[in-house]
C-alpha positions in Angstrom: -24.3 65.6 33.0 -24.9 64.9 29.2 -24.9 61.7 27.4 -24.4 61.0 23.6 -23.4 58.3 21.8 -21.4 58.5 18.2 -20.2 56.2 15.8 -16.3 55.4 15.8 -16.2 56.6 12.6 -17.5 60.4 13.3 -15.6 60.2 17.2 -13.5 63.0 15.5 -16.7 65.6 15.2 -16.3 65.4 18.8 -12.9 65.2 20.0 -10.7 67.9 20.0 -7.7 65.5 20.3 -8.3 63.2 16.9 -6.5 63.7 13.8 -7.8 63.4 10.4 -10.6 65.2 10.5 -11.7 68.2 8.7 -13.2 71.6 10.6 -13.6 72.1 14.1 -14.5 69.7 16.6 -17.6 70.1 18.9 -15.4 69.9 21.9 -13.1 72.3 20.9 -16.0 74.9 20.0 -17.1 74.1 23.4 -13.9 75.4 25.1 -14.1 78.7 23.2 -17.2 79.6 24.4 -16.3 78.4 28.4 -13.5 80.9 28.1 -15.6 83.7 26.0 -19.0 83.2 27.2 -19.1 83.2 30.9 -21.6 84.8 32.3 -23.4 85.8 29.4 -27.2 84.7 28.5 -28.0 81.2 28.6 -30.1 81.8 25.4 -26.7 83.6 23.5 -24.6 80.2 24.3 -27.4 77.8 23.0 -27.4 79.2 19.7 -23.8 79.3 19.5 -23.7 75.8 20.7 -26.5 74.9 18.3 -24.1 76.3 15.6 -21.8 74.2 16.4 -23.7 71.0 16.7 -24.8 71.6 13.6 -21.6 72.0 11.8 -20.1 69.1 13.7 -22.8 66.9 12.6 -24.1 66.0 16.5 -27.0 64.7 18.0 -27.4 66.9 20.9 -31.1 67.7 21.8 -32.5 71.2 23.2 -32.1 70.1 26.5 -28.6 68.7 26.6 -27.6 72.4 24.8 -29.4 74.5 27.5 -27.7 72.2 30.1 -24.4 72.9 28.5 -25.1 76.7 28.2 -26.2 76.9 31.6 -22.5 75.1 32.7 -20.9 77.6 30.3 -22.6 80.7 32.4 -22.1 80.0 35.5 -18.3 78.5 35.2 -19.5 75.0 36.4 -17.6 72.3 35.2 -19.6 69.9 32.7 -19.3 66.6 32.1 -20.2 64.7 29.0 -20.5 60.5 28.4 -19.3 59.5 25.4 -20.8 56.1 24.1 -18.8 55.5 21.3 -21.1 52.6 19.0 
């Protein structure tokens, strides 16, 4: 389980659910690759993770993205804590 916290103001990089703001959300990007990736090499969903960190402007480190490929592979659920600041 990941942890991350993220201004109020940039909660929308995040959540797939918020309005207002511009580009994909991380969250979103993540539920793509569940659906797409499954299964595939851990090292194939980090970069494509990493992508998407980067373009959502995210603090996620190494670890947390391996952990989250590794949930994406094997079809585990994954559950993130938001601490919103």
């Amino acid at each position: 389980m990941g942890e991350i916290s993220v201004s109020s103001r940039n909660l929308g990089r995040l959540l797939a659910d918020s309005t207002g703001t511009p580009g994909r959300s991380y969250q979103a990007a993540f539920a793509e690759l569940a659906e797409s990736h499954q299964g595939r090499p851990t090292a194939e969903i980090v970069a494509l993770l990493r992508r998407a960190v980067d373009e959502a402007l995210l603090g996620f480190t190494a670890a947390d993205l391996y952990e989250q490929a590794e949930a994406i592979r094997t079809g585990q659920r994954y559950v993130l804590r938001i601490r919103v600041t």
